[in-house]
MDTraj code that builds the backbone (N, CA, C; nanometers):
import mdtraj as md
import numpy as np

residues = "UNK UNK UNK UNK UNK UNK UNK UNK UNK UNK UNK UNK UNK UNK UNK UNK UNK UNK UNK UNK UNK UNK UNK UNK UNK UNK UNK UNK UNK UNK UNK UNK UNK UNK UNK UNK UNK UNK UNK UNK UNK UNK UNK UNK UNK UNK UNK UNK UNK UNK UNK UNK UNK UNK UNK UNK UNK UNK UNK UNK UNK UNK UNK UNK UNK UNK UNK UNK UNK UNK UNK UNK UNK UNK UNK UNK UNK UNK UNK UNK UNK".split()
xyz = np.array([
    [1.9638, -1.4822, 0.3081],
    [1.8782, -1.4342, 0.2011],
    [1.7746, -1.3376, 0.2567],
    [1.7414, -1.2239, 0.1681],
    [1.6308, -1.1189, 0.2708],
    [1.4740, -1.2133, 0.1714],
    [1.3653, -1.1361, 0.2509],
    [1.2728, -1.1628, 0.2170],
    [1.2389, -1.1854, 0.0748],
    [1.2644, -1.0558, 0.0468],
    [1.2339, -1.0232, -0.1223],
    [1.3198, -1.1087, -0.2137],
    [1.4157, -1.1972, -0.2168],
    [1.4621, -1.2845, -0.2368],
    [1.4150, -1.4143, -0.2087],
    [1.3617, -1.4297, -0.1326],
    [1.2943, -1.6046, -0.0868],
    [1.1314, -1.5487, -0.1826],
    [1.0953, -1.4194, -0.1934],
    [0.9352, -1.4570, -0.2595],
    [0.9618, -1.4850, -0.3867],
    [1.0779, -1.4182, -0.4715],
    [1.1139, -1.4261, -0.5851],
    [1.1449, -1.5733, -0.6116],
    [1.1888, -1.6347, -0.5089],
    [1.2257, -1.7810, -0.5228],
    [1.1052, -1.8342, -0.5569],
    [1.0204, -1.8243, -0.4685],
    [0.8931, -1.9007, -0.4165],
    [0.8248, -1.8267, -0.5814],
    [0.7945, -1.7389, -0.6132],
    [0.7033, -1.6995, -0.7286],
    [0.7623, -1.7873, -0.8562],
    [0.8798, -1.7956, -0.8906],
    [0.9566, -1.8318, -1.0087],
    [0.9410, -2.0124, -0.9518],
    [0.9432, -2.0539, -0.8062],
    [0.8698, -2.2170, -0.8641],
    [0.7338, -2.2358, -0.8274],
    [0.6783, -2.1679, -0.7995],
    [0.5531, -2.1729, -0.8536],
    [0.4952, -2.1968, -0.9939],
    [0.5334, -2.0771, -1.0848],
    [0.5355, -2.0702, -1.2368],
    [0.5928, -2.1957, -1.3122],
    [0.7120, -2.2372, -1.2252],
    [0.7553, -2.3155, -1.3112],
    [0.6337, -2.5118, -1.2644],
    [0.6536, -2.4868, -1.1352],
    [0.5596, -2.5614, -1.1271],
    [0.3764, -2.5790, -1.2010],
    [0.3841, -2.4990, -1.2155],
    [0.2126, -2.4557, -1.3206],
    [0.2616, -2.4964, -1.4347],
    [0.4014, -2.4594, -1.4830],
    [0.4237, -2.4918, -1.6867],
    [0.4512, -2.6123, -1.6667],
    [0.4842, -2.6436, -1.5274],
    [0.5773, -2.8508, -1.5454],
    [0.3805, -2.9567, -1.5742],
    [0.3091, -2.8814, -1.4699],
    [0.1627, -2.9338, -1.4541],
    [0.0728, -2.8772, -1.5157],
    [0.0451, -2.9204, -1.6268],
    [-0.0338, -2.8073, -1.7231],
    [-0.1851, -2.9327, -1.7373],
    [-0.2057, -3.0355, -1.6811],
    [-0.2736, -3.1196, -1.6748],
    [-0.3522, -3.0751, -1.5649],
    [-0.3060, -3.0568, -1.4424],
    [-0.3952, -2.9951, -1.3158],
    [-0.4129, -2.8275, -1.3288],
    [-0.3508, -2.7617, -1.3222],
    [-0.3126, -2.6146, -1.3579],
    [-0.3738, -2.5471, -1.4290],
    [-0.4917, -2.4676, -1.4557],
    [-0.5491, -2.4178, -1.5885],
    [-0.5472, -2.2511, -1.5203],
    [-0.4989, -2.2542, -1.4224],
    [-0.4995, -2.0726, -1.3644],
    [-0.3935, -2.0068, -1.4146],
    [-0.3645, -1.8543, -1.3983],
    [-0.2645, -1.8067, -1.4439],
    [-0.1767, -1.7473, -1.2892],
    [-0.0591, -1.7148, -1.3316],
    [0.0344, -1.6777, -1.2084],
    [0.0096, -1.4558, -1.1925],
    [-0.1083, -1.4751, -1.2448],
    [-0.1227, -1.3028, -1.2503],
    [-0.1683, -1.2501, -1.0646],
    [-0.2164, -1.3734, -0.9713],
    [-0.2601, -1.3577, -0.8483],
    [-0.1254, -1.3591, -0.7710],
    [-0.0546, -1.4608, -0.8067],
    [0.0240, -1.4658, -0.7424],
    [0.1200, -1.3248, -0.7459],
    [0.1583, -1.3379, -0.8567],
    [0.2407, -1.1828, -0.9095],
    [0.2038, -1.0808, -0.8281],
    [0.0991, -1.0555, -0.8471],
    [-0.0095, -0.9127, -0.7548],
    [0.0367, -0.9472, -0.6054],
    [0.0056, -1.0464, -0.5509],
    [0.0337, -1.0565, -0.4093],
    [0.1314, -1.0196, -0.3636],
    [0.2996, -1.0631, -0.4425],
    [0.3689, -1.0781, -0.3916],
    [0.4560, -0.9063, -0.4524],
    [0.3987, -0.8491, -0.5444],
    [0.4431, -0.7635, -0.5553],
    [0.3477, -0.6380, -0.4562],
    [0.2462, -0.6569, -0.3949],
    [0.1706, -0.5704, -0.3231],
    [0.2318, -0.6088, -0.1648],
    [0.2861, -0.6946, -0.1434],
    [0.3960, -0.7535, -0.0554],
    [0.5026, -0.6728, 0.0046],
    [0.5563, -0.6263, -0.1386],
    [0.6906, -0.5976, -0.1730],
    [0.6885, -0.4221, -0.1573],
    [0.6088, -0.4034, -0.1822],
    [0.5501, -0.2872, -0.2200],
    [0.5549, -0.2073, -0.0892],
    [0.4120, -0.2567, 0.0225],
    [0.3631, -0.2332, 0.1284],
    [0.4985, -0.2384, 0.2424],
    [0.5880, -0.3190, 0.2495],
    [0.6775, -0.2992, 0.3044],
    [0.7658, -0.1634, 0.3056],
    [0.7576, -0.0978, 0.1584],
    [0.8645, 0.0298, 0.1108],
    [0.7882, 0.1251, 0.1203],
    [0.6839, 0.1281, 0.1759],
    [0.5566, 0.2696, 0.2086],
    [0.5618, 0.3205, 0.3712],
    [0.6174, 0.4056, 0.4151],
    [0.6909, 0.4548, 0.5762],
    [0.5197, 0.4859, 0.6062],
    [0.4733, 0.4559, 0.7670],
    [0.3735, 0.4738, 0.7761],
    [0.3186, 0.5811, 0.8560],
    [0.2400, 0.7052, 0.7839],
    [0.2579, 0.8702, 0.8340],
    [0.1660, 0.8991, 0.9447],
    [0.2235, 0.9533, 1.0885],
    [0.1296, 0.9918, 1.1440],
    [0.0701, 1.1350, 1.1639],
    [-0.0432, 1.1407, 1.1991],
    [-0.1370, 1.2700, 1.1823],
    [-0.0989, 1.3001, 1.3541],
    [-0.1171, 1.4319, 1.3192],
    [-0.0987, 1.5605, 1.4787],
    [-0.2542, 1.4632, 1.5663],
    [-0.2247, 1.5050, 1.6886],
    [-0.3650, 1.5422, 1.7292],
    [-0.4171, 1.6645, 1.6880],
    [-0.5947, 1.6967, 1.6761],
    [-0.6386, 1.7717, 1.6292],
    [-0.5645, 1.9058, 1.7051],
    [-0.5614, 1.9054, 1.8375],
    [-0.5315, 2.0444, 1.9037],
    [-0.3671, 2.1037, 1.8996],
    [-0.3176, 1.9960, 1.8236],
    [-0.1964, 2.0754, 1.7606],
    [-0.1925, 2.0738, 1.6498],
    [-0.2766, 2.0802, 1.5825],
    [-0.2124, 2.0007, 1.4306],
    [-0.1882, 2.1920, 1.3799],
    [-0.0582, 2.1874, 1.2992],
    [-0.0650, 2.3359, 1.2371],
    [-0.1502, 2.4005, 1.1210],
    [-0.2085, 2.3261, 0.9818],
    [-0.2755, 2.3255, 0.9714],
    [-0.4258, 2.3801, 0.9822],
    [-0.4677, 2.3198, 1.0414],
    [-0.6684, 2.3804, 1.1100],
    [-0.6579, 2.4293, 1.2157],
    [-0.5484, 2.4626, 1.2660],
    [-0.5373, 2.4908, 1.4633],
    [-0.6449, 2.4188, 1.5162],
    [-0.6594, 2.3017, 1.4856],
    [-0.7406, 2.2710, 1.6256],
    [-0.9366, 2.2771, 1.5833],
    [-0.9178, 2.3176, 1.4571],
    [-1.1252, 2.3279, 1.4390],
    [-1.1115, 2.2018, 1.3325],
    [-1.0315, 2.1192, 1.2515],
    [-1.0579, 2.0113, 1.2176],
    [-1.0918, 2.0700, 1.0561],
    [-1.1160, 2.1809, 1.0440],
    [-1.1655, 2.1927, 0.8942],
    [-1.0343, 2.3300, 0.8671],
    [-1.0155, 2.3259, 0.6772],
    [-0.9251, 2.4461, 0.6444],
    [-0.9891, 2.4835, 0.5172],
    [-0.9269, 2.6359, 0.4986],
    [-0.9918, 2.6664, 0.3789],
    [-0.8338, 2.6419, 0.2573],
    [-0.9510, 2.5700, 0.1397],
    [-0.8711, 2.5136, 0.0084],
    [-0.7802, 2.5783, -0.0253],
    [-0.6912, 2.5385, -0.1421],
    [-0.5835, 2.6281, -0.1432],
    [-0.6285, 2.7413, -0.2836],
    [-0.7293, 2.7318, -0.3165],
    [-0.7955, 2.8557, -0.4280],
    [-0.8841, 2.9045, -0.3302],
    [-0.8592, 2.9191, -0.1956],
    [-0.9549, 3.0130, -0.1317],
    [-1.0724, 3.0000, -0.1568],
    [-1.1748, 2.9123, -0.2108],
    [-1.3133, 2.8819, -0.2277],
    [-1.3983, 2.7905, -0.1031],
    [-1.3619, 2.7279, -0.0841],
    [-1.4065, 2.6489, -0.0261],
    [-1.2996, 2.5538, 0.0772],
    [-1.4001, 2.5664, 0.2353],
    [-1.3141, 2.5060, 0.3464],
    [-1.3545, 2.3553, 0.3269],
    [-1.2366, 2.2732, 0.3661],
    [-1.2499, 2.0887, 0.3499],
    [-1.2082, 2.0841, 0.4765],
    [-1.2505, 1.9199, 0.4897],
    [-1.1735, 1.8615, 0.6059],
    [-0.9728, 1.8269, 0.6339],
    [-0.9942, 1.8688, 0.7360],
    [-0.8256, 1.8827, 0.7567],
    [-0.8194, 1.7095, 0.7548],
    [-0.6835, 1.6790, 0.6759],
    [-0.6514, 1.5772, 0.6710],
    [-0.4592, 1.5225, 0.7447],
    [-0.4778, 1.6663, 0.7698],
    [-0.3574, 1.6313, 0.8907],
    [-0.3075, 1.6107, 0.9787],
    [-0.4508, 1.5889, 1.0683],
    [-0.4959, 1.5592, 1.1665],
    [-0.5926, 1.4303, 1.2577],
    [-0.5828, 1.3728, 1.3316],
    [-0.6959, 1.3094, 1.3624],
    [-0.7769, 1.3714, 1.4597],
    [-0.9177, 1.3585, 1.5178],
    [-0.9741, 1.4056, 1.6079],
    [-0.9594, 1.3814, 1.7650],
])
top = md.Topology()
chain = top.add_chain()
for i, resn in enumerate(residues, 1):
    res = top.add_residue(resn, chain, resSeq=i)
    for name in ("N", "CA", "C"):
        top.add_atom(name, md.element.get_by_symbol(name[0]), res)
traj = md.Trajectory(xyz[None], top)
C-alpha cells in the first residue's frame, strides 16, 4: 500500500470513529482533513533551487533587477546571496 493510501485509511476511521462516539467527540474532522491533505500536497511540490548570487542569470551577480514594466528595480529572487 503507498502512503496516500494508509492516510486515506487512517482519515476515513477516524471519521468513522467520531460518528460511532458522538458522546466523547464534539470536534469536527475539518483538522484532520487539512493535515492530511497539506501532507499529500507537500509531498507533490519538487523543491526549487536558487543560483548562487554570482551566477545567477538574472541580476548577474548585484542581487537586484529592473521590473518587467521597466519602472522600478526589485530584489532578485533567483538567487540566494
Amino acid at each position: 500500500m503507498t502512503r496516500k493510501t494508509l492516510l486515506v485509511i487512517l482519515l476515513l476511521s477516524l471519521t468513522c470513529l467520531a460518528a460511532c462516539r458522538r458522546q466523547t467527540y464534539d470536534g469536527g474532522s475539518l483538522a484532520v482533513v487539512t493535515m492530511v491533505g497539506a501532507h499529500i500536497k507537500a509531498r507533490d511540490i519538487p523543491i526549487v533551487t536558487k543560483y548562487a548570487r554570482k551566477d545567477c542569470p538574472v541580476c548577474k551577480g548585484t542581487g537586484r533587477y529592473l521590473s518587467g514594466d521597466g519602472i522600478k528595480e526589485v530584489d532578485c529572487g533567483y538567487c540566494e546571496p
